[in-house]
N, C-alpha and C positions, 0 to 999 in steps of 0.2 A: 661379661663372659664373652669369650674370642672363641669364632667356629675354627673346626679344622679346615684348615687351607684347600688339604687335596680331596675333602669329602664335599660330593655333594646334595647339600639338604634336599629332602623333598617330603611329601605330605604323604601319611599311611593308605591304602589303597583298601578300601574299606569293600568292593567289590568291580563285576564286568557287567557293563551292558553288551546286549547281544540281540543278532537279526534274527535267530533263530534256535530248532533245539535239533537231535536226532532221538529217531526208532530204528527198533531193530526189524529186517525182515523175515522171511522165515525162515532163513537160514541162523538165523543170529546174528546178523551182518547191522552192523551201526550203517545207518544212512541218513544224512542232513534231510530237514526238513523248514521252510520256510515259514517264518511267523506273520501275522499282520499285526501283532502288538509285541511291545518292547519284553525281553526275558531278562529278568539280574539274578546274577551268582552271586554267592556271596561265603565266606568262612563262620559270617558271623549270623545266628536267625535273626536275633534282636533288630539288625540293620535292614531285615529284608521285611520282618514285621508290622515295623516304621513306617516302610515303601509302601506296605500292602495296604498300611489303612489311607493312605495317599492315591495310590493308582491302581487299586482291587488288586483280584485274584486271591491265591493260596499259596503259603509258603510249606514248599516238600523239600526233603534229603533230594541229594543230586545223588542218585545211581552212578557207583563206584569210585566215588570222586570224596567221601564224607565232607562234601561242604552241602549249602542248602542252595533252591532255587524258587526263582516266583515269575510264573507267568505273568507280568500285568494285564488289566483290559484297555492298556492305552497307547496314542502309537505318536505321542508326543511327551517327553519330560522337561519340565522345565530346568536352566543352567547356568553355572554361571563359571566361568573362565578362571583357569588357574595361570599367571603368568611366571613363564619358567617350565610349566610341564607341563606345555600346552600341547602339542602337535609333534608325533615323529615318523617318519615317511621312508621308504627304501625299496628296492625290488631283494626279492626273498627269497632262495629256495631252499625248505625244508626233506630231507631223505636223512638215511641211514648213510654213514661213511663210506668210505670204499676199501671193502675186506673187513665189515666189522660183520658179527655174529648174525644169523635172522632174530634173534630176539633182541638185539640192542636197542636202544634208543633215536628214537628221529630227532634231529636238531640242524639248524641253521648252517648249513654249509657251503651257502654264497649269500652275502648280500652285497646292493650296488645300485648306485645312484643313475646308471644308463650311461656312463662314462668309464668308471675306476671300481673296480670290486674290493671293498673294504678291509673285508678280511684277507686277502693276501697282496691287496696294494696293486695286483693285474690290470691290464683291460679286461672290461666288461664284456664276454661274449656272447650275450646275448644277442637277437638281430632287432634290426632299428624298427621293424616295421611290429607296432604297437599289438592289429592280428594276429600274425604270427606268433607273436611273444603271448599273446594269451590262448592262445591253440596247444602250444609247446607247454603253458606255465599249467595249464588243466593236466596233461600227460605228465608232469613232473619231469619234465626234462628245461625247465627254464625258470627263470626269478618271474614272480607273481608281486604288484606294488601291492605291499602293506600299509596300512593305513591306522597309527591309534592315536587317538585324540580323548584325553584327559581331563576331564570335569567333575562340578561339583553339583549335585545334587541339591539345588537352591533350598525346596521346602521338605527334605528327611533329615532326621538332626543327625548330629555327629559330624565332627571334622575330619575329612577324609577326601578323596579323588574315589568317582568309579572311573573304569575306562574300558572304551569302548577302542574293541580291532574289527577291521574291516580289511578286504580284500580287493573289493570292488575298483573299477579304472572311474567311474563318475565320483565315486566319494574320493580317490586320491586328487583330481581335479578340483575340487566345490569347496571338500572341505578348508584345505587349506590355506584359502583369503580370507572366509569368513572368521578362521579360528585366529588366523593371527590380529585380524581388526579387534577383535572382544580382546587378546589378549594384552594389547596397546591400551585400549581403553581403561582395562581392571587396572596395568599398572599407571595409570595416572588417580588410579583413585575412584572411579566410577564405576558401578556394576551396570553393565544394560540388560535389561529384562531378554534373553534369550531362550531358543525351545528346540530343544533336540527332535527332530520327525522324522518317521517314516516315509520318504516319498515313496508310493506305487510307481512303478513306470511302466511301458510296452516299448519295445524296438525290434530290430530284425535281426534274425542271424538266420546267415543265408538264406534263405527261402519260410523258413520258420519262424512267425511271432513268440515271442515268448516275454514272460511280463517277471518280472525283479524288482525286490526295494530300493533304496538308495538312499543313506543316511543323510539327512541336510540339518543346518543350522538357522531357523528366520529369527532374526533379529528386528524384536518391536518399538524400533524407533524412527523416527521424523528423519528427515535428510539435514531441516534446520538444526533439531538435536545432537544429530550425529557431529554437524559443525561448532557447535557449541564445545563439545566434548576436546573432540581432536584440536580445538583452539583456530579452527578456521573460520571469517564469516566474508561472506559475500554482499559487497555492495549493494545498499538499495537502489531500485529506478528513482531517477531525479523526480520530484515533486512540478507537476506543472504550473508554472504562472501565473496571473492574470491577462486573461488575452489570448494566451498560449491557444494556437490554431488545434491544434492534438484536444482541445478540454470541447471542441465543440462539434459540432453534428452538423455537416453539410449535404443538404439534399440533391443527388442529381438530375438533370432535367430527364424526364419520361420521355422515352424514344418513341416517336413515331410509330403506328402500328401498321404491318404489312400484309394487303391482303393476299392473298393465295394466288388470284389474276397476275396480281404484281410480282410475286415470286417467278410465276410460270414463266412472263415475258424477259425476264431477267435470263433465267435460265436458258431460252431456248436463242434469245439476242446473239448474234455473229461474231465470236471473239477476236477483236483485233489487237495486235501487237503494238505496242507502243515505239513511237520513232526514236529511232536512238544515232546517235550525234553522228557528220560525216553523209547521212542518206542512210539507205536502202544498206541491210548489211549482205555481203555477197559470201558466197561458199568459200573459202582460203583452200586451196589444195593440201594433201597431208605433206606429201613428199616422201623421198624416201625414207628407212628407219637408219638412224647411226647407230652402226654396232657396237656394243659396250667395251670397253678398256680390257688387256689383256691383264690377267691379276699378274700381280707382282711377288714372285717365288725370290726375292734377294734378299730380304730382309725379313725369313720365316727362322724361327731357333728351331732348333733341334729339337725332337720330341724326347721325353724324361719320363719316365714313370714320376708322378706327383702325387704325394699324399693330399687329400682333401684339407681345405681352412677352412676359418669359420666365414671369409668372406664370401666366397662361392656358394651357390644356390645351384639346384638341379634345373630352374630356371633359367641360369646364365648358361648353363651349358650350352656350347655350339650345339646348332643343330643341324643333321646330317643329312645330305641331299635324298629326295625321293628315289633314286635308285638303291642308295645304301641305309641299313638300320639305324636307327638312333644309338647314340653312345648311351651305356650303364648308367641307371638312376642313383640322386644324390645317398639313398638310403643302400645300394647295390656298394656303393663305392666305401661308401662307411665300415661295411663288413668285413668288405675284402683286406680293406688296408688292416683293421682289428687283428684279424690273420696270419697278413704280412708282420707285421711288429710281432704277436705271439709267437711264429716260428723263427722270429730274427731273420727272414730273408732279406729286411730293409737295408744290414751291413753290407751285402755285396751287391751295388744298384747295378755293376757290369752284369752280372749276371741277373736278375730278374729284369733288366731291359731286353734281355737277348733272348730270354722265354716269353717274354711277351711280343715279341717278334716275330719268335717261331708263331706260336699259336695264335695272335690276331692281322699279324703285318703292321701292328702299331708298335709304339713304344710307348705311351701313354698310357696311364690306368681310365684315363677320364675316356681315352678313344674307345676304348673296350666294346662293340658291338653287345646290345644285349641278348643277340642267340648265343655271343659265346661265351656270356660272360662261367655260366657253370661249368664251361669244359677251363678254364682258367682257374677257376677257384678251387675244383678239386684236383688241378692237376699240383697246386701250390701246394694245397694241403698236403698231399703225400708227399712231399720232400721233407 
């Protein structure tokens, strides 16, 4: 039997893992609540039954949803990798349309890899700087990285993927190496003993600690195992010889012991300088200073408004004398050209050189003072 070409297969999705659940307040207001053990949904009780006599708890109806749910008392599952539907990643952001009804439905109306917005092939406008973009992504006014990674529940029966979404910025980070290493491995043939966990963590936001889970992957194997799998192995140390000076134990001679008399007189003895070649070395006068070379303005180009490359670092950027500002950072310059390209000002570079003229006395995006860089950016935008 021959699959269809333009379909593609994948494994039934038999339920979700999840960080957490919600209550209501007393308003009747749904509000997230944070778990310390794993929570599965599921369509099916029978699958979550299974779980339950595996990682406790109680399987209840999920309020409003007629599917079922089970608190486990565990806050690691064991797993094993599906390769093919292993890992899918993107920044997100979920609202209601623009002009659709208050009661319509919320759905996916940006996603984007931090470069090109998928769904309509744009630049990505979001802003580069990672803060920001999770300041903005809580407010719903910016793409938040999605994070679902697809596994198989090693010891509950049934063939099937659950899957876990996350939102988190450490799990879009973490997960993603560890998921594709087990998914290399499954498809050579090898299952490695892995464990889905809860990691607790503490960190800072702004002046406030505040503590979060963060989904990880440990994988229970040897480095030498690991080498084995992936088809690597590492040369052993050569075997030593007979003879071989390395096979034997050489004792060194016991230094002299020093008594504290002796130390004193050491210490307090007249330090004299040793003779150095010629005699007696005598003072050299400095002499006058020679003044430095006048720069050379012949061979400067002309200043261009310049898009950002990928060769350029905010590092390399010239940097501007202690009388005048630093030019606009690598992530400032990112934005702005995002901007430039979205309103098409980049067609006419005579005239966005001659505005940047007016308004910084440059002609470069990269010269851009960073006090002015905001009186710049919204005066672009309004055209």
């Amino acid at each position: 039997m021959s699959p269809i070409v333009d379909l593609q297969r994948r494994l039934y999705e038999l339920g979700r893992i999840r960080l957490g659940t919600s209550t209501r307040n007393e308003r009747g207001k749904k509000i997230p609540k944070r778990l310390p053990t794993w929570r599965l949904t599921s369509r099916s009780r029978t699958a979550l039954e299974l779980a339950a006599e595996l990682y406790g708890g109680t399987v209840q109806p999920w309020e409003d949803r007629g599917d079922y749910e089970l608190v486990t008392s565990t806050d690691t599952l064991p797993i094993v990798r599906v390769p093919g539907q292993a890992l899918s990643q993107g920044g997100e952001r979920w609202d209601r349309p623009d002009g659709a009804e208050p009661g319509a439905a919320v759905r996916c109306i940006r996603r984007c890899d931090g470069v090109t917005e998928a769904l309509t092939g744009s630049t990505c406008v979001c802003t580069a700087n990672h803060d920001e973009r999770r300041e903005l992504a809580q407010k719903g006014k910016a793409c938040a990285p999605v994070t679902r990674l697809s596994v198989i529940l090693r010891d509950v029966p049934g063939v099937g993927i659950w899957r876990l979404e996350t939102r988190g910025y450490y799990a879009a980070v973490e997960l993603a190496g560890v998921a594709a290493l087990l998914e290399d491995t499954t498809r050579k043939g090898v299952l490695l003993p892995a464990r889905l966990r809860i990691d607790q963590r503490t960190g800072l936001r702004g002046e406030q600690r505040v503590n979060f889970p963060v989904p990880t992957i440990d994988v229970d194997v040897t480095v030498d195992r690991f080498a084995e799998v992936v088809g690597v192995s590492s040369p052993a140390p050569p075997a030593l010889g007979e003879g071989d000076p390395r096979d034997e134990y050489v004792a060194l001679p016991a230094a002299e012991p020093t008594t504290i008399e002796q130390a004193r007189r050491e210490l307090e003895a007249p330090k004299t300088e040793p003779a150095r070649a010629g005699g007696r070395r005598a003072q050299e006068p400095l002499g006058a200073a020679v003044p430095p070379p006048a720069p050379d303005h012949t061979s400067a180009a002309p200043a261009t408004p310049e898009e950002p490359t990928e060769s350029r670092t905010e590092d390399e950027t010239p940097q501007a004398s202690d009388e005048d500002e630093r030019p606009i950072s690598r992530a400032q310059l990112t934005r702005l050209w995002a901007m430039i390209r979205e309103k098409g000002l980049d067609d006419d570079e005579a005239a966005l050189r001659a505005t940047l003229l007016e308004l910084t006395g440059k002609e470069s995006t990269r010269a851009i003072p960073r006090s002015l860089y905001e009186l710049v950016y919204d005066t672009l935008a309004e055209r």
